[in-house]
MARKE-124754 format. One record per residue: x, y, z of N, C-alpha, C, O in turn; residue number from 1. Coordinates in pm, 1 decimal. Atoms other than C-alpha are relative to their C-alpha. Example, Ala and Ser with C-alpha at 12.3 -4.5 7.8 and 13.67 -1.06 7.14 Angstrom:
        n_u        n_v        n_w       ca_u       ca_v       ca_w        c_u        c_v        c_w        o_u        o_v        o_w   seq
       89.0     -119.0        0.0     1230.0     -450.0      780.0       90.0      120.0        0.0      193.6      118.1       66.5     1
      -82.0     -119.0       -6.0     1367.0     -106.0      714.0      -77.0      109.0       73.0      -26.1      219.8       89.9     2
//
This chain:
        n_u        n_v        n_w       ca_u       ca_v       ca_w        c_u        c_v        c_w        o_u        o_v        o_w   seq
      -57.4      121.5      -53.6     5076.9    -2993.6     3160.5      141.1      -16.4      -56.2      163.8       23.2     -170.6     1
     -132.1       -3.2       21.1     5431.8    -3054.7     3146.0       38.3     -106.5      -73.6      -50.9     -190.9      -82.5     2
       -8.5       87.7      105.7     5605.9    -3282.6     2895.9       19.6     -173.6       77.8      -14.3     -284.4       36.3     3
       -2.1      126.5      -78.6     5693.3    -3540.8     3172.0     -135.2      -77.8        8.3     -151.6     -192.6      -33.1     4
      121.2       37.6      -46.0     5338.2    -3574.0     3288.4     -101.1      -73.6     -145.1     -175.8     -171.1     -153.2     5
       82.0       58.9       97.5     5203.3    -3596.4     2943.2       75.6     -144.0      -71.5       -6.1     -217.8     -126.6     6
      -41.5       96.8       18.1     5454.5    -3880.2     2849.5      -76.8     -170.9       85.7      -87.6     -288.8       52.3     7
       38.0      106.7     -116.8     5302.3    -4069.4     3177.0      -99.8      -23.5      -50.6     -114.1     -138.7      -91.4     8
      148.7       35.6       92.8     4949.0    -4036.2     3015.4        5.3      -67.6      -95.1      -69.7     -162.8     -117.0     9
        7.1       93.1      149.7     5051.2    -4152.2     2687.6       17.9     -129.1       39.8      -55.6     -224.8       15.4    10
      -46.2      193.9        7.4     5230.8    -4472.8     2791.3     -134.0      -56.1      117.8     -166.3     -171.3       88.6    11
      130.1       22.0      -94.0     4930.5    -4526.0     3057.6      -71.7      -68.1      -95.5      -68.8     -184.8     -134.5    12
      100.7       30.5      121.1     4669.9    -4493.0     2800.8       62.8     -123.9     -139.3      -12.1     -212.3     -180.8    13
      -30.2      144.2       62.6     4895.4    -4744.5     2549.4        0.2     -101.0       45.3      -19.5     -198.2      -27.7    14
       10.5      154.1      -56.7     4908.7    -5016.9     2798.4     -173.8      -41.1       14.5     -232.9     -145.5      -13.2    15
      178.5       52.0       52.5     4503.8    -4969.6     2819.7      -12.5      -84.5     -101.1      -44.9     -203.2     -103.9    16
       49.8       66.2      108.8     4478.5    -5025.5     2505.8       73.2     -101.6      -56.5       41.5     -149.9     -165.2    17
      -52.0      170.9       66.0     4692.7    -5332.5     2443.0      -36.4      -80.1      108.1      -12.4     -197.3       79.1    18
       38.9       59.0      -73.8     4550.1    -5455.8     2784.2     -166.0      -57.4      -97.3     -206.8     -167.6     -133.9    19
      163.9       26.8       68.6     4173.2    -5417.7     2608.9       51.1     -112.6     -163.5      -30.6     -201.5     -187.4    20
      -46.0       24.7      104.1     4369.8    -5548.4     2262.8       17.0     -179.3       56.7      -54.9     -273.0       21.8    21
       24.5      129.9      -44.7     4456.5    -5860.9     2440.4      -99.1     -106.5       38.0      -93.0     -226.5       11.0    22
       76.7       54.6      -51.3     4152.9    -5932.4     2622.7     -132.7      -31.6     -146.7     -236.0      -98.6     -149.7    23
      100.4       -8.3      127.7     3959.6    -5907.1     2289.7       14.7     -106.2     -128.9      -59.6     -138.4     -221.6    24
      -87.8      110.6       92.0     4221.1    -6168.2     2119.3     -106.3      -98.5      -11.7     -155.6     -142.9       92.0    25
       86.3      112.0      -10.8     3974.1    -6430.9     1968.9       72.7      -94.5     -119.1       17.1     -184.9     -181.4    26
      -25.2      133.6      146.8     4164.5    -6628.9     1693.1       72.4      -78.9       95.3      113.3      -47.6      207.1    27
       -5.9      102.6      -66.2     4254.0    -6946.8     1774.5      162.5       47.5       52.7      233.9      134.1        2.2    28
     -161.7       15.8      -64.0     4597.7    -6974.4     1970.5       49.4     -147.1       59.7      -28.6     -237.6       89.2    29
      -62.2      150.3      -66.4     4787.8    -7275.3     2103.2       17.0       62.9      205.3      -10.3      166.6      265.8    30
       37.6      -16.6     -170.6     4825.3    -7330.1     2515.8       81.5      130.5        9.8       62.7      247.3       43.9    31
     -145.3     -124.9      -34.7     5181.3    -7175.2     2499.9      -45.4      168.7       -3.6      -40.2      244.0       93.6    32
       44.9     -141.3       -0.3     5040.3    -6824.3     2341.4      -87.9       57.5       81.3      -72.1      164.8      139.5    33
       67.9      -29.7     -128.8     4765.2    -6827.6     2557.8       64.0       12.2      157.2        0.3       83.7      234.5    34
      -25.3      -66.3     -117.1     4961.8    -6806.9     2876.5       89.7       91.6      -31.3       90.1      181.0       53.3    35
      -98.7     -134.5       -2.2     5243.8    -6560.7     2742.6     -100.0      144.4      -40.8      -77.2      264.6      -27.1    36
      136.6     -116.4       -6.3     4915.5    -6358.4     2665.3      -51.7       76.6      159.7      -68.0      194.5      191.1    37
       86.2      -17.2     -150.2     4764.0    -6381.6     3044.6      109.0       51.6       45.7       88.7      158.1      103.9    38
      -64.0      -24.4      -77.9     5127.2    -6364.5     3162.2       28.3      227.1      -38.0       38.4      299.4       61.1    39
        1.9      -80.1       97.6     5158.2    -6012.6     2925.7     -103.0       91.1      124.7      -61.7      160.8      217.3    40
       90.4      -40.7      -41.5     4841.1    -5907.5     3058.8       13.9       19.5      198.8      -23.3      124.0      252.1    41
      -42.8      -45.7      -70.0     4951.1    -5951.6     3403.7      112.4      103.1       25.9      117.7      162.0      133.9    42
      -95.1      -83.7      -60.3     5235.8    -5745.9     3405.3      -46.1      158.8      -50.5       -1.6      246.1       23.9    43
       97.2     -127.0       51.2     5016.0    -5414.4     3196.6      -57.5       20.5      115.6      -35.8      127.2      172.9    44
       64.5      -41.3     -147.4     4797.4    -5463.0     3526.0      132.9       83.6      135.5      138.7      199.7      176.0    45
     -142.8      -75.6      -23.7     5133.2    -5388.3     3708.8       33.0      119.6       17.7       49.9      189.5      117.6    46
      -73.5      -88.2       69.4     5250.2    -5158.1     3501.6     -131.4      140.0        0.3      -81.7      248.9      -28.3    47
      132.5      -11.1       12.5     4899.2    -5005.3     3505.5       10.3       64.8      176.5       53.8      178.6      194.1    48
      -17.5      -44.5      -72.9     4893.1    -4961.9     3846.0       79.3      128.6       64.0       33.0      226.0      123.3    49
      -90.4      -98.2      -23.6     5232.7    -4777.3     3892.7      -33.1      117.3      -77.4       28.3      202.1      -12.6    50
       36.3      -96.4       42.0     5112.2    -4506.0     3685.8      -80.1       82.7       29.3      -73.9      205.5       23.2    51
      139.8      -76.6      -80.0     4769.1    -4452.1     3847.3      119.9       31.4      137.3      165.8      145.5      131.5    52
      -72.5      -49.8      -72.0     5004.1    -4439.2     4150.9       49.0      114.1       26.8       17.4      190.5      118.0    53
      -25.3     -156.5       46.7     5191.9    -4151.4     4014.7      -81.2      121.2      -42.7      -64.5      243.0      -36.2    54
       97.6     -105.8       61.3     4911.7    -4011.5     3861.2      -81.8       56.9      165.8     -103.0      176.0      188.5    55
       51.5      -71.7      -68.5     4745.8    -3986.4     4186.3       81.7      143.2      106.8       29.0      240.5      160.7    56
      -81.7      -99.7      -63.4     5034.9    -3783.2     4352.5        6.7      128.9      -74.0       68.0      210.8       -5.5    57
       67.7      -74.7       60.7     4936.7    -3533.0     4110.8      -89.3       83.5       47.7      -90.2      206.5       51.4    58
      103.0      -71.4      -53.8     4665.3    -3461.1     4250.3      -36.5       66.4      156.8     -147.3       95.0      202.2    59
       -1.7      -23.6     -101.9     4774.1    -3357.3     4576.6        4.2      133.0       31.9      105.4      202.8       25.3    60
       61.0     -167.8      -51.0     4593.7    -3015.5     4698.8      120.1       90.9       48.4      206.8       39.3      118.9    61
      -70.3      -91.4      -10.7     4792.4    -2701.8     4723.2       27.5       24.1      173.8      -72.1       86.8      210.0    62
       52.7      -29.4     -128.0     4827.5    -2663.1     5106.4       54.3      120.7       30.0      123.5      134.5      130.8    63
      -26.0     -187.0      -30.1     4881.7    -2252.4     5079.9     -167.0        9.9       13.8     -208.5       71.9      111.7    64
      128.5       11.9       35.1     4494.3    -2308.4     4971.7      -89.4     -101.3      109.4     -210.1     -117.4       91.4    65
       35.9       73.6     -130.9     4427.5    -2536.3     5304.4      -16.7       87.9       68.6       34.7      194.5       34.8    66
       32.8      -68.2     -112.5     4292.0    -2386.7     5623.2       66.2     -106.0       97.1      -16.6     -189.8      133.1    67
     -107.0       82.4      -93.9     4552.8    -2588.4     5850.4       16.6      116.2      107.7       35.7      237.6      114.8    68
      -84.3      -58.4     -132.7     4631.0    -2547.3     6184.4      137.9       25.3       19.8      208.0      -74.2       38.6    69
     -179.9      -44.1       19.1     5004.9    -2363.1     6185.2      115.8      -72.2      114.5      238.8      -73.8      115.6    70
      -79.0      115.1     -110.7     5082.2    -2614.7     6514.6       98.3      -82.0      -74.0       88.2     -165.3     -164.1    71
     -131.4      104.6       56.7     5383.0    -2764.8     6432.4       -8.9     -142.9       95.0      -66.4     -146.8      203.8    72
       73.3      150.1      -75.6     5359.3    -3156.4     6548.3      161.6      -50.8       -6.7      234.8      -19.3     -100.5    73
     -113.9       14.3      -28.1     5685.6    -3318.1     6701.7      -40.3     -183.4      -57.9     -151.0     -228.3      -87.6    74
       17.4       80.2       70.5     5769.9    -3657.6     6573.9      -74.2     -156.0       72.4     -103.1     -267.1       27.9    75
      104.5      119.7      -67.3     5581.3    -3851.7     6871.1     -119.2       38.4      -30.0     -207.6      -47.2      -29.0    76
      125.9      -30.1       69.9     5305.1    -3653.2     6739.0      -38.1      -73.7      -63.2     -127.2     -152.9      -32.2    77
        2.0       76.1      120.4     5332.9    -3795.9     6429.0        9.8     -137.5        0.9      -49.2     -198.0      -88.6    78
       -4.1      147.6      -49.0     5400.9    -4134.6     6550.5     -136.9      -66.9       -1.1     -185.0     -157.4      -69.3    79
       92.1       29.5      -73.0     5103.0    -4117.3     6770.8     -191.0       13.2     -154.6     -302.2      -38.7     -164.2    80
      107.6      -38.6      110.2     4883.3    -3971.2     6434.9      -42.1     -162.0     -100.8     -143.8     -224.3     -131.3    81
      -41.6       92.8      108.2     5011.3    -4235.8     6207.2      -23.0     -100.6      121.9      -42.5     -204.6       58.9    82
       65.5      144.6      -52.1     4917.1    -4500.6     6457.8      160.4     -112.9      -26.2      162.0     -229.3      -66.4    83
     -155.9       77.0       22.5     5336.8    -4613.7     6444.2       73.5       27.0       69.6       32.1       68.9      177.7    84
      -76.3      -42.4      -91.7     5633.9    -4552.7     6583.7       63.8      115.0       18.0       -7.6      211.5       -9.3    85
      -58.8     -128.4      -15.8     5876.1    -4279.6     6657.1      177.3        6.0     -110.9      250.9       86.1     -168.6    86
      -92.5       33.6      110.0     6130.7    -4465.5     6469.5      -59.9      -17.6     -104.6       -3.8       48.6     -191.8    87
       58.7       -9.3      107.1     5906.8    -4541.1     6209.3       13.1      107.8     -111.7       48.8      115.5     -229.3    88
       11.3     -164.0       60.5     5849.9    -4172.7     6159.3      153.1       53.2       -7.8      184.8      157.8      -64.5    89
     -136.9      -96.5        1.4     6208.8    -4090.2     6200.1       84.2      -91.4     -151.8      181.5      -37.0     -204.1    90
      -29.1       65.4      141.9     6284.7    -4344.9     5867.3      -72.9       23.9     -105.4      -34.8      -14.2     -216.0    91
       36.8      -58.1       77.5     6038.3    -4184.2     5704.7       49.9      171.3      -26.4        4.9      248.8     -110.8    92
      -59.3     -166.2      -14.3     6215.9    -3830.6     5758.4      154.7      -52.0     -101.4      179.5       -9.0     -214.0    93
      -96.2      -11.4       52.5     6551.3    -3970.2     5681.2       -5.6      -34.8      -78.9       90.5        7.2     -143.4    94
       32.1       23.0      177.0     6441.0    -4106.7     5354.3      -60.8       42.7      -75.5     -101.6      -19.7     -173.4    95
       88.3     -102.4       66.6     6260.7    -3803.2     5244.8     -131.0       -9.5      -16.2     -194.3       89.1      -53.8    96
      171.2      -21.3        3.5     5894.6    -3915.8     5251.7      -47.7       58.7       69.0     -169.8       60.8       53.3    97
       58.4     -139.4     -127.5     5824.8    -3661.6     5526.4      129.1       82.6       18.6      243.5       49.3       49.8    98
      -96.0      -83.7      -27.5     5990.1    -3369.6     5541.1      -25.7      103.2      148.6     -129.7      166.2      167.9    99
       11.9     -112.8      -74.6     6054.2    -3154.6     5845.5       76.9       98.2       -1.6      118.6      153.8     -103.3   100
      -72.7     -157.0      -46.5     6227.7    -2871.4     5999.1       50.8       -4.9      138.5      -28.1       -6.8      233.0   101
      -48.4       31.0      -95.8     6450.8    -2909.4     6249.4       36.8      115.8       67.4      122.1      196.9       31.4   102
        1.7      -97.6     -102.0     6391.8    -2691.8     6554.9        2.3       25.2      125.5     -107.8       25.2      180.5   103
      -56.3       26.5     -112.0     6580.3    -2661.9     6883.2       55.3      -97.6      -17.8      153.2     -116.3      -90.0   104
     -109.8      149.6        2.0     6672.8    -3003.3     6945.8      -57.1     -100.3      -22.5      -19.2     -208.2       23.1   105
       62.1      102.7       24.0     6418.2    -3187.9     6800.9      -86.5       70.2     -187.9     -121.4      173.3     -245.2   106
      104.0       15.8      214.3     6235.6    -3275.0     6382.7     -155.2       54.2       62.8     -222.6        0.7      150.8   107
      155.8      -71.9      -29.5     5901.4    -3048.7     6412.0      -19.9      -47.4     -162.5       66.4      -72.8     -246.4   108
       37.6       45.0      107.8     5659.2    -3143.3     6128.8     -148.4       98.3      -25.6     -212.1      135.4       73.0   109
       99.1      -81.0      -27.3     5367.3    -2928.7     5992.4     -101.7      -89.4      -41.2      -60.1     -189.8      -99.1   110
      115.3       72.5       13.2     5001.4    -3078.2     5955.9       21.5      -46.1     -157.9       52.8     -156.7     -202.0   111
       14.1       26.1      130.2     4981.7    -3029.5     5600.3      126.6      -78.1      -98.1      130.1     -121.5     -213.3   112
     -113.2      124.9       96.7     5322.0    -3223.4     5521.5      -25.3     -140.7       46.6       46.7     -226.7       -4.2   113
       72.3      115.4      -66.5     5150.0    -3511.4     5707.4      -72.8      -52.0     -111.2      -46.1     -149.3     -181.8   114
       87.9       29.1       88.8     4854.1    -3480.6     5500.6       38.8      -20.8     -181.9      -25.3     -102.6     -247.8   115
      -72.1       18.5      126.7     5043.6    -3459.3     5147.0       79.0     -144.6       21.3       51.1     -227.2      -65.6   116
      -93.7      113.2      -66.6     5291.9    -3752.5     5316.5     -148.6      -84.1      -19.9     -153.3     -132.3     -133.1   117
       99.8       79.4       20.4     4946.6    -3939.5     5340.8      -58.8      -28.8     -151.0      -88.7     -145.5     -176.2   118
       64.2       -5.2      113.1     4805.8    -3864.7     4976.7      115.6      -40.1      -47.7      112.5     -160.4      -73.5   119
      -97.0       99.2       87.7     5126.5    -3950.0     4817.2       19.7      -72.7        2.5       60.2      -99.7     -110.6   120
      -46.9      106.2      -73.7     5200.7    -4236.9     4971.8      -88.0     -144.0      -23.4      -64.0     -264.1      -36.2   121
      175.8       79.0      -30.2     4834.4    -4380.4     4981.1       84.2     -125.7      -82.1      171.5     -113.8     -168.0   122
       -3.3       71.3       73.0     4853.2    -4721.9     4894.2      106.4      -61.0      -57.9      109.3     -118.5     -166.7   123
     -176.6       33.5       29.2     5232.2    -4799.4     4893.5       53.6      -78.3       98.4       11.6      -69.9      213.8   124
      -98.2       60.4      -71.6     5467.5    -5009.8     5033.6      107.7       41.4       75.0      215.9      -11.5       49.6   125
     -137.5      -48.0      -43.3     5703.4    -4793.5     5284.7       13.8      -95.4      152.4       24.8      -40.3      261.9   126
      -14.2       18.1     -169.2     5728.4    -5057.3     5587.8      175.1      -33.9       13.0      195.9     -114.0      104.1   127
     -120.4        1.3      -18.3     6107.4    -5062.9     5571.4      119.4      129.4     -112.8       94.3      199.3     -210.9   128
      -76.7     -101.9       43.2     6404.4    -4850.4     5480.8       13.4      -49.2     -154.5      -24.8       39.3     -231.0   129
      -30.5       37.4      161.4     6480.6    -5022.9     5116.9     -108.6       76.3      -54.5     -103.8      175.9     -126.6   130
      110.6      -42.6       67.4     6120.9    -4992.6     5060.3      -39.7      130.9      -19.2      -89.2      173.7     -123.4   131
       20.4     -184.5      -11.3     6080.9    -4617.9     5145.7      122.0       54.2     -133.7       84.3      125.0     -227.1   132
     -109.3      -73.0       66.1     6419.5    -4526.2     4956.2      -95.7      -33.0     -170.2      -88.5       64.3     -245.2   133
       17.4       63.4      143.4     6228.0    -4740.2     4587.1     -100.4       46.9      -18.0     -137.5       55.7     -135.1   134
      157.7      -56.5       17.7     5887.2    -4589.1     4653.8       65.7      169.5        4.8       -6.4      240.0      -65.8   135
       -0.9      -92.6      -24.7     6057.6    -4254.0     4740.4       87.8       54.0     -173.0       70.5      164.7     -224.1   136
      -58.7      -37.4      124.3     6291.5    -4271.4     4385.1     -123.7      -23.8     -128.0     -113.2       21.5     -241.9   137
       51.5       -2.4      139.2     5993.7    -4379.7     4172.8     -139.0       98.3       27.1     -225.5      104.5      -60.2   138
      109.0     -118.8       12.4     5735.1    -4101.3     4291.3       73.4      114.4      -55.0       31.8      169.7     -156.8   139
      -61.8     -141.6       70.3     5975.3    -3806.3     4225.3       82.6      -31.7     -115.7      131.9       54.8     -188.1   140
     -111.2      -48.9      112.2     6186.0    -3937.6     3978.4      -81.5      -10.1     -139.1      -29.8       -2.4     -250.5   141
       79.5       31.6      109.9     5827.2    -4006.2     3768.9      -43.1      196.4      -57.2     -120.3      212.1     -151.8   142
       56.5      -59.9       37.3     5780.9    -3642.0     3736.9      121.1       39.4     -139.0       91.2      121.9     -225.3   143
//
């Protein structure tokens, strides 16, 4: 595992454990400490999240090691797959969360960059261009 990846684990696993550290807090406290505690504790959940996030893009299957169909899929394909548009899909191209290959006179896309485009993605916020560009700098720039 690479030194990036294991950095992501460590600070992961430290917010666990000051999440569990918090929730375990039993001496007395006043109101004030008690909500900069909860508020604390919300943002570890957060913070908590974005990591599993990353962590799951990790785990996204080799697709040399897939049995994929070699059909290349045009970007109404992909539209029509993704249940969106054609612009949709074409703001997800120009902001790098789908990559194609541009052939003749039109963006061809292969199955398995669909399916990776799906597993990375899972569970993210890309319904506009800002959003794609902030989700697209903090998946790659976490490795």
């Amino acid at each position: 595992m690479d030194k990036n990846k294991q950095d992501i684990l460590n600070k992961h696993e430290k917010l666990v454990n000051e999440y569990k550290e918090l929730c375990n807090c039993k001496d007395m406290k006043t109101l004030q400490e008690w909500e900069e505690i909860h508020e604390r504790k919300e943002l570890i959940k957060m913070e908590i999240d974005q990591y599993k996030a990353i962590e799951k893009t990790w785990e996204i299957p080799d697709a040399n090691n897939m049995n994929l169909d070699l059909k290349m899929l045009t970007q109404e394909d992909v539209a029509n797959l993704l249940h969106t548009t054609v612009e949709t899909v074409a703001m997800y191209r120009e902001t790098g969360l789908l990559q194609s290959i541009y052939i003749g006179k039109c963006y061809m896309f292969s199955p398995s960059e669909i399916y990776q485009f799906q597993q990375k993605y899972k569970g993210m916020d890309i319904r506009d261009k800002k959003k794609c560009l902030l989700v697209y700098q903090q998946v790659n720039n976490a490795y």
